[in-house]
N, C-alpha and C positions, 0 to 999 in steps of 0.2 A: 710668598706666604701672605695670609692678610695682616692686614695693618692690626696691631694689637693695640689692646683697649683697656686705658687707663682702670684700677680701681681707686675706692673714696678718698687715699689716701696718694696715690699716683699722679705723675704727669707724662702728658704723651709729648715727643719731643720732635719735632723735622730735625735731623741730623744735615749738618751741613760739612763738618768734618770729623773726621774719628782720627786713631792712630796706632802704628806698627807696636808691640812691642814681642818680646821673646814667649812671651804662654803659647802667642797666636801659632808659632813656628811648632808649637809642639802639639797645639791644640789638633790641629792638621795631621799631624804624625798621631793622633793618638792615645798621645802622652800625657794630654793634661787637659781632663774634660774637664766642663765645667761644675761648679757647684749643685747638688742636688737642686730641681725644680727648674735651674733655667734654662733657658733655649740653648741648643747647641751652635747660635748664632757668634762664631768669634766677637772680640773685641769688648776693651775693658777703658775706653776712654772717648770721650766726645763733646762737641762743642754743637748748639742747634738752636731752634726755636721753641718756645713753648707752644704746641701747637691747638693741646686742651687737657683740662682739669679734673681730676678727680671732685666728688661731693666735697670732702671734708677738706680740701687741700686750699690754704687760704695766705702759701705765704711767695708765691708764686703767679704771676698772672700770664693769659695768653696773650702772645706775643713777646716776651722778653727772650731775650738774649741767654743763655747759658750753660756750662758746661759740667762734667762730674765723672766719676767710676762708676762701672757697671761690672756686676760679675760676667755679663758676655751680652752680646747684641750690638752692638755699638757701630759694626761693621755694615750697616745699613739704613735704609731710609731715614725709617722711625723706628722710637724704641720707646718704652717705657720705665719709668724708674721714681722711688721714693722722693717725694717734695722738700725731704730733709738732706737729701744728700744732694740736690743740686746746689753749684757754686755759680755767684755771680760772676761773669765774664769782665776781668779789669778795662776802666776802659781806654789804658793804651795798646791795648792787644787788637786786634783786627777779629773778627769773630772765625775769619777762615784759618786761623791760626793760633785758635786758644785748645784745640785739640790736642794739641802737643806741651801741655800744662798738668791735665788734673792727676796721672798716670806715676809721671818722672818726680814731681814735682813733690810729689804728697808722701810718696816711697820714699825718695830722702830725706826729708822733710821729719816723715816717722822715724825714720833707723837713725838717723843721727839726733836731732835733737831731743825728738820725744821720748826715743826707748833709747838708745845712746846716751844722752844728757851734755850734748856736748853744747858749752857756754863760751862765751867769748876771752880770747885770749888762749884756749887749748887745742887743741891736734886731733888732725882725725888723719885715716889713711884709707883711700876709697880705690877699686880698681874700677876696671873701664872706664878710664877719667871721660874719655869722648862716646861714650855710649850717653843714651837719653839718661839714663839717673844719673850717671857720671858730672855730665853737664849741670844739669840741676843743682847735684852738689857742692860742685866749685861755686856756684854763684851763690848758696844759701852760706854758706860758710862767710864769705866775705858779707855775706848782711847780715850777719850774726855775728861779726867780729871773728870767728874762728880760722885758726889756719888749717892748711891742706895738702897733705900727699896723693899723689894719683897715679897710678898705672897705666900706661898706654900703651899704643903698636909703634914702631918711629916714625910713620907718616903723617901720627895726628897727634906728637908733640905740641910743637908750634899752636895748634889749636886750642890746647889747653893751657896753654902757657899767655896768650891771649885773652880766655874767657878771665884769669886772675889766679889758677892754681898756684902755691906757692912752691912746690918741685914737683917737676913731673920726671917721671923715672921712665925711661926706654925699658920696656920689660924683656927685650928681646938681646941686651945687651948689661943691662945694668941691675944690681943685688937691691931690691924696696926694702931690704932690713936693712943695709947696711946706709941707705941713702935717708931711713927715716933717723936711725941713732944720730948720723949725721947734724939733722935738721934740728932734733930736739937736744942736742949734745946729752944724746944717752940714755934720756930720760924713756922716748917710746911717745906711741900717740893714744888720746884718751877713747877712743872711738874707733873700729875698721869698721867701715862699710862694704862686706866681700858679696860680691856674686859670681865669684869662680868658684868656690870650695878646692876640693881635690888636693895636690899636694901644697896650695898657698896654705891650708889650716893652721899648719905646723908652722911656715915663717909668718903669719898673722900673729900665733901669741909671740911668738920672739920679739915679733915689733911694739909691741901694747906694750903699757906700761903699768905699773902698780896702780892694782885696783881699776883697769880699763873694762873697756867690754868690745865684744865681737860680736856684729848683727850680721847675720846669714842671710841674706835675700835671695840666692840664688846659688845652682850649684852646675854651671856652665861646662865646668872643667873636671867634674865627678862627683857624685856623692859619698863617696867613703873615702877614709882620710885618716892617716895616724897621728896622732900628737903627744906631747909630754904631760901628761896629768900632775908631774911634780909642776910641772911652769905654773901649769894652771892655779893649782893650792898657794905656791909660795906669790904668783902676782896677784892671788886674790883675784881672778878674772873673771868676769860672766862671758858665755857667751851662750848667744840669744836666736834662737830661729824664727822667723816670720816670714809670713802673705800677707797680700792686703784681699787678693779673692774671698779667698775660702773663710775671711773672718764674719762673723753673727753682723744683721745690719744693723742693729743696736749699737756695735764699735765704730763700724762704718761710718754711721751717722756722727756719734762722738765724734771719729777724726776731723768727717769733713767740717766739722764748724769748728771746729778748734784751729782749723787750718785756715780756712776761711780770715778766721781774728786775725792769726798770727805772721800768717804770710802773704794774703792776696794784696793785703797795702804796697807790699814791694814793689812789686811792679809797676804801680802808678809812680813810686816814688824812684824808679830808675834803677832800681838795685839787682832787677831779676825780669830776666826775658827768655820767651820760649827759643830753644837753637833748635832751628828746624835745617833738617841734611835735603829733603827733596821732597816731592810729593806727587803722588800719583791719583787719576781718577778710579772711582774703585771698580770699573770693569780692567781696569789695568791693575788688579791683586795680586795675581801669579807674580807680576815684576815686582810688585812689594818686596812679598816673600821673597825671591831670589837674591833683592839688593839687601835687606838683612840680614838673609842666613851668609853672604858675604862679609860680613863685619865690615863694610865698606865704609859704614856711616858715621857724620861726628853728631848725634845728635837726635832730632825725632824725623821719623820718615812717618809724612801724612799719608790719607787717605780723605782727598776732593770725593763729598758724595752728592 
């Protein structure tokens, strides 16, 4: 394709690395084009150079380092994207490896603190502990004082138990309600972070607690789902469905510099670092996709471009 070309408001970026996540796996099936207007170009995350500027764009210069969301493109050279939604690259991060940051990082980041409200000293209960947002979350939690429940497979316990999760549940042998009442002695967590859906719905409210909320990120494991509407009334629950794609760039923008403030300090300051599972160059995709749609990974699976 040719190289596309910033408008007054744009920046064109050399892409140095992008990253796997689960749209792309569907993207490819099908299943989840992208938002009206953009390229059917995969990929919603990337790290690169400024390569050149739109007229009006004055808060960015050519040649800096950095990274952000895209609604797709990302899985490629260059790409272009709004001056407001790039994010400085922290700089203990390596730039080939800040890829694996603006995606995971800013999705949990959103669903627990921001739309969540989860504050220090409270409970959240997040599945896929060892998937890319999984990861993320365990470590924003601990830099926000929060504690953490997490779901995993039994081989990537230990890894999550590692990054600082405070129980991780064997989902394959062990009940996540009966291990959260446990941890909170009853009380329930103020937050789920779900990206299975399907029949977790129903033990997510059982787990929440008076007046919690449930963010929907994903629905891995189905989209239709039964649950008790009594639970719902008497805990006073929200729960909450979101994307970060398909939202207006006007929110996008919002997030990113709200995110910007509130979390890219971490990093410098030790609290939060990208877990990257493996990385591939991007004529090697096909193997991407394969090792993700394996759940193989604890973590983000790059793409070297």
């Amino acid at each position: 394709m040719p190289d596309p070309v910033p408008g007054p408001e744009e920046v064109l970026v050399d892409v140095v690395g992008s990253a796997m996540n689960r749209a792309d796996l569907l993207q490819r099936m099908g299943l989840y084009s992208g938002p009206p207007m953009e390229i059917e170009i995969p990929g919603l995350e990337f790290a690169g150079v400024v390569a050149a500027v739109g007229g009006r764009v004055r808060g960015v210069s050519v040649g800096e380092s950095v990274m952000g969301i895209v609604g797709g493109g990302a899985q490629a050279q260059r790409l272009i994207t709004h001056e407001r939604l790039l994010l400085p690259v922290p700089t203990s991060v390596p730039l080939s490896d800040a890829a694996a940051i603006p995606e995971v990082f800013m999705t949990a980041w959103d669903a627990l603190i921001r739309q969540g409200g989860l504050t220090a000293g409270r409970w959240a209960l997040v599945h896929a502990g060892a998937s890319g947002v999984g990861t993320a979350a365990i470590q924003l939690c601990a830099a926000f004082g929060a504690h953490i429940v997490v779901t995993t497979s039994p081989g990537k316990v230990t890894a999550c138990r590692e990054l600082g999760a405070d129980v991780v549940v064997d989902y394959s042998s062990d009940d996540f309600v009966a291990e959260v009442a446990d941890a909170t002695s009853g009380r329930g967590v103020d937050v789920v972070l779900d990206v299975i859906g399907g029949d977790y719905a129903a033990r997510n409210l059982s787990a929440l607690s008076m007046g919690g909320t449930i963010v929907q990120v994903g629905v891995m494991g189905g989209a239709r789902s039964q649950i008790d509407l009594g639970q719902v009334l008497m805990k006073r629950a929200v729960i909450r469905g979101t994307t970060l794609r398909s939202r207006p760039i006007e929110e996008k923008i919002a997030i990113s510099r709200e995110f910007a403030k509130q979390v890219l300090g971490h990093f410098d300051a030790g609290r939060l670092r990208p877990v990257i599972d493996s990385r591939y160059d991007l004529d090697r995709i096909a193997d991407a996709h394969e090792h993700m749609a394996a759940n193989a990974n604890v973590g983000k699976i790059l793409l070297d471009v």
